[in-house]
N, C-alpha and C positions, 0 to 999 in steps of 0.2 A: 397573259403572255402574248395573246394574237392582237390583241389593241398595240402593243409594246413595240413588235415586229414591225405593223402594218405602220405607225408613226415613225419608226425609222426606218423606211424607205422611203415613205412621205419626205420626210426630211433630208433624206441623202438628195432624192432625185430633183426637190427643190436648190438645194445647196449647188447640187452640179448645175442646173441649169442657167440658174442667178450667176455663177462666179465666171462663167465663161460668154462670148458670143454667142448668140441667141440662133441657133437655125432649123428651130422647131416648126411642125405646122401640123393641124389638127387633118383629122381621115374620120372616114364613114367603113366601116366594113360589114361583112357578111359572109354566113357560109353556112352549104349545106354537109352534114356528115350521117353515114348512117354505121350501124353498128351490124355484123353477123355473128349470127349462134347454131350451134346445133339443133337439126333437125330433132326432136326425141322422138318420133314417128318412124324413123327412118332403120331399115332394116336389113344386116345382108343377106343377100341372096339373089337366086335368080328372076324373082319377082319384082321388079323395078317402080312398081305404083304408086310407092309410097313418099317419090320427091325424091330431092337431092339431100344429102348430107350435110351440106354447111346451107344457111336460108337466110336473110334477115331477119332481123329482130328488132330493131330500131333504127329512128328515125330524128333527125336534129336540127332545127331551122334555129339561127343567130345573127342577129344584129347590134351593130353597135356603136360608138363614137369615143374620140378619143384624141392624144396628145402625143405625137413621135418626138419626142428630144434626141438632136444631135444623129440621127437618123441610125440609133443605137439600140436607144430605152422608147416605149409607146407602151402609155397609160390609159386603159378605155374602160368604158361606161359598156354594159351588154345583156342584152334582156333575146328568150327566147321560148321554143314550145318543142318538147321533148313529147314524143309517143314511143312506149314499148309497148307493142300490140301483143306481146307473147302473154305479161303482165298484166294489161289492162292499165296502164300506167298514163296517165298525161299530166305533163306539168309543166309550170313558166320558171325558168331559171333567172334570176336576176344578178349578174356578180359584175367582180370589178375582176382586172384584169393586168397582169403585167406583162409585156414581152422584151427578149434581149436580142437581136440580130448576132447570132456569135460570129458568123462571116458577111462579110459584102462583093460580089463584083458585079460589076458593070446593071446595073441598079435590081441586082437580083439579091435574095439574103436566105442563111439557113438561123433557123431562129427558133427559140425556148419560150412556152408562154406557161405562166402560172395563172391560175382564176380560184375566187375563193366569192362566196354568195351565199342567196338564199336560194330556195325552191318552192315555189308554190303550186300546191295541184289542187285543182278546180272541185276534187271529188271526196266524198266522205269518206273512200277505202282506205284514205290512206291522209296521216297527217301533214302537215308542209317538215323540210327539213332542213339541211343545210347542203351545199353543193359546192366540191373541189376538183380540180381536172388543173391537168398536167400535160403537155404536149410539144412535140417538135411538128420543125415545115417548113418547106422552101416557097417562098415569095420570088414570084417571076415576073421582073420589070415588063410592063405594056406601054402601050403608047403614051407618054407622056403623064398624066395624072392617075392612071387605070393600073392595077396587078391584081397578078391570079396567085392566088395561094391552094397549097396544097400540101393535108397536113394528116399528123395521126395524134390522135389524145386519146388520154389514160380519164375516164370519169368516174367520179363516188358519190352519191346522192344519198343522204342519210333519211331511209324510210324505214319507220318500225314493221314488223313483220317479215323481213329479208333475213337471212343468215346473217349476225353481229349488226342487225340494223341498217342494213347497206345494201346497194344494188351500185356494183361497180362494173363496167364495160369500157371496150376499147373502142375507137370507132375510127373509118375512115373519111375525110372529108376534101372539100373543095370548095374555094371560096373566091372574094376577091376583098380589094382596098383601095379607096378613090380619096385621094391628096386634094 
């Protein structure tokens, strides 16, 4: 069913790009996001030693490259290195990636991205898996070929030994994209 999907968006976003004027151009991006959790240490009272109540928990370095059609739809290639230090977690995400601009002004955009891949982590705890994330974000026109983005996503990284298999978190991030 997901081969079925993923060929017909291939094929739509081929179809729209062929049938109209061409005013596509490819980008390089990048973005750092980190994820917070609760503290489980953290205690109340009048004892304060024991930290703050919300802390990090992860950390997200991504790269990537890719195809903007019609300065709407952008298809990209994206490999990265995931730590959840809480876990003990490191892993390389490699997925592909779709995004929609749902608005445009003045070369800024609020936009939807879908990612669907694999996950590979370097260490025996834990086996490689499969990796989905879901996210909105505003991309803010810079100087001519340069934007900053800035975004929130939903992530699920499928590792055995987590509750139903899965380690899912929210994370905030900040990025950029160079035309």
């Amino acid at each position: 069913m997901k081969r079925i999907v993923l060929a017909l968006i291939a094929v739509l976003i081929y179809q729209y790009s062929s049938s109209q004027e061409k005013l596509g151009r490819p980008f390089f991006t990048g973005d750092i996001n980190f994820t917070l959790g609760i503290n489980e240490n953290y205690q109340i009272g009048p004892d304060d030693d024991n930290g703050p109540l919300i802390v990090p928990s992860a950390f997200f370095f991504r790269v990537g490259f890719g195809y903007e059609f019609k300065k709407r739809i952008a298809v990209a290639f994206n490999s990265g290195y995931d730590l959840h230090w809480n876990y003990d977690i490191k892993a390389f995400p490699t997925y592909g990636s779709l995004k929609y601009n749902i608005t445009e002004k003045d070369n800024s955009a609020h936009f939807v991205e879908v990612r669907y891949g694999k996950m590979w982590t370097p260490s025996s705890n834990y086996p490689d898996g499969n990796y989905y994330g879901i996210g909105l974000g505003i991309q803010a026109g810079g100087e001519e070929r340069w934007n900053t983005t800035f975004r929130i996503d939903f992530h699920r990284k499928g590792i055995i030994g987590f509750k139903n298999n899965r380690l899912d978190s929210v994370s905030f991030g900040f990025g950029f994209s160079f035309f």
